[in-house]
C-alpha positions as CSV (number, residue, x, y, z in Angstrom):
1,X,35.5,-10.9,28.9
2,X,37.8,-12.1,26.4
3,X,39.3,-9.8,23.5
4,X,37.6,-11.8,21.2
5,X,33.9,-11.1,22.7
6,X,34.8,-7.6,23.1
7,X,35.6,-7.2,19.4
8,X,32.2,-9.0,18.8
9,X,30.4,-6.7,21.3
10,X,32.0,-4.0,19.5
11,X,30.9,-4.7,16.0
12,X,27.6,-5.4,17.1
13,X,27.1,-1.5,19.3
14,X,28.7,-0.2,15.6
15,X,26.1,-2.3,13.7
16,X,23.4,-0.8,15.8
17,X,24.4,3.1,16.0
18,X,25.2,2.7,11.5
19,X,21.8,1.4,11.5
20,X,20.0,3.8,13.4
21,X,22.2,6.6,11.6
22,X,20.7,5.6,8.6
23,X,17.3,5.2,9.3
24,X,17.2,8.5,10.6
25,X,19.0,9.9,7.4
26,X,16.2,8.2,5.5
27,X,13.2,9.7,7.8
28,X,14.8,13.5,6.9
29,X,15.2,13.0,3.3
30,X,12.2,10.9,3.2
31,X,10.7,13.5,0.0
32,X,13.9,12.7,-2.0
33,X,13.6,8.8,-1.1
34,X,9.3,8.2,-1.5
35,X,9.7,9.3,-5.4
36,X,12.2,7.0,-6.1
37,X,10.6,4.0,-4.1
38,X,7.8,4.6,-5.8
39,X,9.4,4.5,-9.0
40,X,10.7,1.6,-8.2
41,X,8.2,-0.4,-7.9
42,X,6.1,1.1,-10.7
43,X,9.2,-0.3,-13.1
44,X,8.5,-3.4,-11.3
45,X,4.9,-3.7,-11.8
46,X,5.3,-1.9,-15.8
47,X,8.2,-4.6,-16.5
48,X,5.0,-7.0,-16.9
49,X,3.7,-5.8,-20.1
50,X,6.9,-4.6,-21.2
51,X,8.2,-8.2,-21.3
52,X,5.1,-9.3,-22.8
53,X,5.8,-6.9,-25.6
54,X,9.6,-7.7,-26.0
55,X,8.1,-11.5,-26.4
56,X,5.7,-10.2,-28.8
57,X,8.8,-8.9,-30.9
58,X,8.3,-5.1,-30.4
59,X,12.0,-3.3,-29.5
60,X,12.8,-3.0,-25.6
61,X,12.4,1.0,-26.1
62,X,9.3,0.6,-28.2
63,X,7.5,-1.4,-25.6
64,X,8.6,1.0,-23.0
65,X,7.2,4.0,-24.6
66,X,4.2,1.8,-25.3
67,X,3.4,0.9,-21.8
68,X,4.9,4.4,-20.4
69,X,2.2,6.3,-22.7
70,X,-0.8,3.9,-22.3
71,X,0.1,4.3,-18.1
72,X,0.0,8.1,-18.6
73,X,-3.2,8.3,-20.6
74,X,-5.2,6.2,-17.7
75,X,-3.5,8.2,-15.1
76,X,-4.9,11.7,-16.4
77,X,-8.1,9.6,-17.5
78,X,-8.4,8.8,-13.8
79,X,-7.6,12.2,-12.3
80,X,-10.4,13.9,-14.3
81,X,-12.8,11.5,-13.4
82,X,-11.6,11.4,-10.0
83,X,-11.4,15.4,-9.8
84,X,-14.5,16.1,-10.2
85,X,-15.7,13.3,-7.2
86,X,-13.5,14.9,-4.6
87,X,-14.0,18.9,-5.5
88,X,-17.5,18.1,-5.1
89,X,-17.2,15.6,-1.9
90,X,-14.6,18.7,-0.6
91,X,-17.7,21.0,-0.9
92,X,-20.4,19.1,0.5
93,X,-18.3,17.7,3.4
94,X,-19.2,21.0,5.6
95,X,-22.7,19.4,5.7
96,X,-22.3,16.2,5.9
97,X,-20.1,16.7,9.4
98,X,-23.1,19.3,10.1
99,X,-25.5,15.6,10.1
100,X,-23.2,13.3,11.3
101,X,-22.8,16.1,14.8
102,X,-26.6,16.2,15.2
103,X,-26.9,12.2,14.8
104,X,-24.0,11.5,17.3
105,X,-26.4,14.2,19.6
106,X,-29.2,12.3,18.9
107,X,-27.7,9.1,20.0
108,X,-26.7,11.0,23.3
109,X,-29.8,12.3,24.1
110,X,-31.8,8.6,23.3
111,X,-28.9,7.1,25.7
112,X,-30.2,9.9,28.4
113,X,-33.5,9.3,27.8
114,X,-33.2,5.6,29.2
115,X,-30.9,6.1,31.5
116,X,-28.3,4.4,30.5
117,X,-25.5,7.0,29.9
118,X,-22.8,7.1,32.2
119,X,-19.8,9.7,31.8
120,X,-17.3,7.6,30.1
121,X,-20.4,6.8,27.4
122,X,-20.2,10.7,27.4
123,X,-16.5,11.0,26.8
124,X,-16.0,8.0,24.4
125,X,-18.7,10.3,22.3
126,X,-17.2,13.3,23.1
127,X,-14.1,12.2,21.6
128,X,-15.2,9.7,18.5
129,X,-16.0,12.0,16.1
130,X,-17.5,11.0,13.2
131,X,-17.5,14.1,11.5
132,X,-13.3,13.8,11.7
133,X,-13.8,10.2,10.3
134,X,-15.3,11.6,7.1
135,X,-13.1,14.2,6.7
136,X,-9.9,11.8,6.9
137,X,-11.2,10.5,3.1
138,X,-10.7,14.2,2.1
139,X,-7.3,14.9,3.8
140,X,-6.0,11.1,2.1
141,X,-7.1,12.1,-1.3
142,X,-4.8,15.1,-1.2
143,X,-1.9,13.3,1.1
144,X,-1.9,10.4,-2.3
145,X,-2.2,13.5,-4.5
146,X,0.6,15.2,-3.0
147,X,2.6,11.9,-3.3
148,X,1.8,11.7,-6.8
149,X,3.0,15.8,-6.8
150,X,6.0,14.4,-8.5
151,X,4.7,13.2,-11.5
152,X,7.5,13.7,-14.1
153,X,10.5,12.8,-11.6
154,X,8.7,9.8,-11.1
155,X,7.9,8.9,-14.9
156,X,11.4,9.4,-16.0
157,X,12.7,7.8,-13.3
158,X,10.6,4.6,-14.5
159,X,11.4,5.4,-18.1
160,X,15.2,5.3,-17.5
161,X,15.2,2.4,-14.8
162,X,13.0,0.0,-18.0
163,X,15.4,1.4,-20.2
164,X,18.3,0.0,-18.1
165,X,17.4,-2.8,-17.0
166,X,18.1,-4.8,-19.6
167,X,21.8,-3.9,-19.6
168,X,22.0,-4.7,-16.0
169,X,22.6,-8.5,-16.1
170,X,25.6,-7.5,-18.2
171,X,26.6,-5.1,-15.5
172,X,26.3,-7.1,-12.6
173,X,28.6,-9.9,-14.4
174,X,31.7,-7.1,-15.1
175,X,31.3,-6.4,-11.1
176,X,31.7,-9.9,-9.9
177,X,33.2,-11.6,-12.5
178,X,32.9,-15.9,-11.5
179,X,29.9,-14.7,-8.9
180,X,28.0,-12.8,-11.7
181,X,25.4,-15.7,-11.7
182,X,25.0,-16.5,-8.4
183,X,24.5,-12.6,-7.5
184,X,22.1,-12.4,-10.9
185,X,20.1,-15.3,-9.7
186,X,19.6,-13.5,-5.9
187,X,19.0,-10.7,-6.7
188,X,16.2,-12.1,-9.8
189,X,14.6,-14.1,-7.0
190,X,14.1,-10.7,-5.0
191,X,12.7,-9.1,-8.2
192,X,10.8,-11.6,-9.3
193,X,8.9,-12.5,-6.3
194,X,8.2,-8.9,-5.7
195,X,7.1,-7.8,-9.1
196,X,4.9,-11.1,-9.0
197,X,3.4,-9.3,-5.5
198,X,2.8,-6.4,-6.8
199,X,1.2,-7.9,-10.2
200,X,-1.2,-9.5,-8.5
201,X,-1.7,-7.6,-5.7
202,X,-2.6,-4.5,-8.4
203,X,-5.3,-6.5,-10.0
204,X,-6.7,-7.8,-6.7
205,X,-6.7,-4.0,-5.5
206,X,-8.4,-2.9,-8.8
207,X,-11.0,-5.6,-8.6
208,X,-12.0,-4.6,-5.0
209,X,-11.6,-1.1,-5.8
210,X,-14.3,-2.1,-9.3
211,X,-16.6,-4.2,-6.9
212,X,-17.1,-1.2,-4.3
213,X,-17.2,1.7,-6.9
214,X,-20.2,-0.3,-8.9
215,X,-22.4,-1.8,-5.2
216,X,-22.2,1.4,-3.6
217,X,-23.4,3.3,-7.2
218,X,-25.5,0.6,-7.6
219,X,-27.3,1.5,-3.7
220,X,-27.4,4.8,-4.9
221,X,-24.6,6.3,-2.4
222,X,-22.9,9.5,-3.6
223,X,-19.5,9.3,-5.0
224,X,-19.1,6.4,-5.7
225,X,-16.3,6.5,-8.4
226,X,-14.1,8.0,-4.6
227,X,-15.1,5.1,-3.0
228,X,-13.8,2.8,-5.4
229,X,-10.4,4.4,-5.6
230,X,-10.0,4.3,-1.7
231,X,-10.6,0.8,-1.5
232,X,-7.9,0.4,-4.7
233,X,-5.5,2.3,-3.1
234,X,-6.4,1.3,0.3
235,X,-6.5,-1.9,-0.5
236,X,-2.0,-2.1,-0.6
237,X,-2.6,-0.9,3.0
238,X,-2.5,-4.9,5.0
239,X,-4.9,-5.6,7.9
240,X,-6.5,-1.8,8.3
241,X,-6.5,-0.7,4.7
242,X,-10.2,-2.1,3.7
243,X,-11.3,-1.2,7.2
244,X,-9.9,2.4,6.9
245,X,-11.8,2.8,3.4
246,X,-15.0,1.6,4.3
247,X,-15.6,3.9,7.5
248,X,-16.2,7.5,5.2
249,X,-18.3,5.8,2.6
250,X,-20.8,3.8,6.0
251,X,-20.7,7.0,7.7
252,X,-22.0,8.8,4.6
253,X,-24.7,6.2,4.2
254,X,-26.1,6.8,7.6
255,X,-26.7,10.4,6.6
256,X,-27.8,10.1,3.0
257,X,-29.7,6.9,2.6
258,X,-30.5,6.0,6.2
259,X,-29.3,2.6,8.4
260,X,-31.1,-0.1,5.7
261,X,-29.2,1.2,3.0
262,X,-26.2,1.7,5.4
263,X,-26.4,-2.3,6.0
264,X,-26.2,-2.9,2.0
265,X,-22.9,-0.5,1.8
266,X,-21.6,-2.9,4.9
267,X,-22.4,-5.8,3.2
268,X,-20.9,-4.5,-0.3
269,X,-17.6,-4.4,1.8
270,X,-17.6,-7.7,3.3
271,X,-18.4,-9.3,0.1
272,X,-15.5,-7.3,-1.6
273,X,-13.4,-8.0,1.3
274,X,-14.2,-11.6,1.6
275,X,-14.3,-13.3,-1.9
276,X,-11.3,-11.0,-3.1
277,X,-8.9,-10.7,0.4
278,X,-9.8,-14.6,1.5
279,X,-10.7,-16.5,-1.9
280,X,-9.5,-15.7,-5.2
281,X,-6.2,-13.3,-3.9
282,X,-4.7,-16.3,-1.7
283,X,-5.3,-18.8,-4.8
284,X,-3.1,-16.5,-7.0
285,X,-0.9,-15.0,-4.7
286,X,0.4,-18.6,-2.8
287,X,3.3,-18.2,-1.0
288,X,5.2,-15.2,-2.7
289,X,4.4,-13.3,0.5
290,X,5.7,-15.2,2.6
291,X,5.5,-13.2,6.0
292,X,4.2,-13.9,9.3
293,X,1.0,-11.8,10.2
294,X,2.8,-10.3,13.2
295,X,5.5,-8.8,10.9
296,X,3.1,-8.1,7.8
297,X,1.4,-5.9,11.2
298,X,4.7,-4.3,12.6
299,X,6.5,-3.9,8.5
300,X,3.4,-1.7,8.3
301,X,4.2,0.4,11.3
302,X,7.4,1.1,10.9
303,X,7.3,1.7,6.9
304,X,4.6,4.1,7.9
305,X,6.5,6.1,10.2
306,X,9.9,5.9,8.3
307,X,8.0,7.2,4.8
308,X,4.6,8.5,5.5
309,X,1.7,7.2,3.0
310,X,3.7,5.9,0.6
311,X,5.6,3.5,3.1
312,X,2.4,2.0,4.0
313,X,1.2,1.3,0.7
314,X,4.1,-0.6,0.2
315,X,5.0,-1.9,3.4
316,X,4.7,-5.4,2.5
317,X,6.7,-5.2,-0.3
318,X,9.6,-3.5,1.4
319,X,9.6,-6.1,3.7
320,X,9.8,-8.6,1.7
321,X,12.4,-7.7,-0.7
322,X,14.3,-7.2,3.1
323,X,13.0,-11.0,3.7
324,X,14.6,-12.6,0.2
325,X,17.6,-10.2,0.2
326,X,18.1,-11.2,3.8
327,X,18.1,-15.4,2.7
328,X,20.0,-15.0,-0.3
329,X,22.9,-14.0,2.3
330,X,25.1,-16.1,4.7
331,X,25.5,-13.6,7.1
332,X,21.8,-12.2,7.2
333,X,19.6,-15.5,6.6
334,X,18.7,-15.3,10.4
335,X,16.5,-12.2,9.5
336,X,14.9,-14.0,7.0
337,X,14.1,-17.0,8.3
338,X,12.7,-14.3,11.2
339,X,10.6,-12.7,9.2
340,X,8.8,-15.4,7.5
341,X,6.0,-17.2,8.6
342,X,8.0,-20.1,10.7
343,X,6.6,-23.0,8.3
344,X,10.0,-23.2,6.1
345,X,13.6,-24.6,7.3
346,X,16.7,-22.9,6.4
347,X,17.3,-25.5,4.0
348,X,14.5,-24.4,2.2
């Protein structure tokens, strides 16, 4: 081996061990990192209307404080309304787990009956638990609520990021003088795409979340105003999210309303699933993803287990500001090309 292969071989172990250094850094101080990440990318979303206002002629701190209060007031809005849903859910869950036990019985002793159980049936039953299943909705209610446990940190983190964010173009030109606009243009490509994302992506969420919340009302299911905000929030969540926050409310049905009204829920689902996740969000969104589904699949693994809740929410987007970040340099436009869904060239 020459010396210049062992330098290489070198600088790629050192690569490897800084990396994994740092990713384990970022797993222990995950409750000082998941505020500011999701500051982050509440800046991004707010810097929507904030621009709007700016182009409307308000002042840049004016439209802040604007968006920042209106923000604030639907957020508490939402927790009563919300509040009330899940205190009442928390206190009824007892007996519903009590039904869905003696209907996971029932379906054991039918399957007895005909002679058609067989001891891994048993098992599988023994260990699917649907009464678990309904008390996951409960337990993710208080895991976002202890995300959101943060509340001021967060707000004046996204106060002061809006704030400065219009100074930063100026800053990023004093850093690197001639390169100013070339780093200004990267690094607006990475914002851009990603606050387009999550623009759309928070409208598409909120629809689905509007569509559930009014069918499953509208069968007569209970709580219906916590269904709708798990398949908002859920919604962030790619590939499992809308299957995740449809199995409390079906189970729920099959208790409460019985299996014909348990076929409309389903179907209130599919419909919400279908002409929002395959029709109207692919028209608006394009190609500002950009990711391949295997990746979209593993981002949300790993962003899960480096940063709990929050890092699957936003999973996607992590990725791919990773993904643009990654293209806009020499050295790392391998990782991007890697991550994106194979149809582009590097000379796109």
């Amino acid at each position: 081996m020459t010396l210049e292969q062992q330098s290489r071989t070198q600088n790629t172990v050192m690569t490897i061990a800084g990396l994994l250094i740092i990713l384990a850094w970022m797993r222990y101080a995950q409750d000082l990192i998941v505020p500011f990440l999701l500051a982050l990318f509440l800046a991004a979303i707010a810097a929507t209307p904030v621009n709007w206002l700016k182009n409307k002629g308000l002042p840049v701190p004016l439209a802040v404080m604007l968006v920042l209060l209106t923000s604030i007031a639907t957020g508490i809005f939402v927790a009563l309304v919300l509040g009330s849903s899940v205190d009442e859910f928390s206190q009824s869950l007892p007996t519903y787990q009590a039904r869905l036990k003696e209907l996971s019985g029932g379906i054991v002793n039918w399957l007895s009956g005909h002679g058609i159980q067989t001891p891994e049936t048993k098992a599988l039953l023994n260990v699917i638990d649907p009464g678990k299943a309904m008390g996951f909705a409960n337990s993710l209610i208080s895991s976002l609520g202890g995300v959101f446990g943060n509340t001021f940190l967060i707000l004046f983190t996204v106060l002061f990021m809006l704030m400065e964010a219009w100074s930063f173009p100026q800053k990023i030109n004093a850093i690197y003088g001639n390169r100013g606009d070339e780093v200004l243009n990267n690094v607006g490509d990475v914002i851009k795409s990603t606050r387009q994302y999550l623009s759309i992506k928070t409208l598409m969420s909120l629809a689905t979340g509007i569509l559930v919340g009014s069918g499953t009302a509208l069968i007569g299911l209970d709580f219906p105003i916590l269904w709708g905000f798990l398949a908002f929030a859920l919604n962030f969540i790619p590939n499992i999210g809308s299957i995740i926050a449809a199995v409390p409310a079906v189970l729920l049905s099959m208790v409460q309303l019985g299996s014909t009204a348990t076929l409309g829920v389903i179907l209130v689902y599919l419909t919400a699933n279908i002409v929002i996740g395959n029709i109207v969000e692919p028209r608006y969104m394009g190609e500002k993803v950009g990711l391949s589904t295997l990746v979209v699949f593993l981002s949300l693994v790993f962003w899960g287990w480096l940063f709990g809740l929050v890092g699957m929410l936003l999973s996607v987007p992590l990725t791919m500001t990773v993904k643009f970040a990654s293209l806009a340099s020499d050295d790392a436009r391998w990782l991007g090309i890697l991550l994106g869904p194979g149809s582009e060239t590097p000379e796109e």
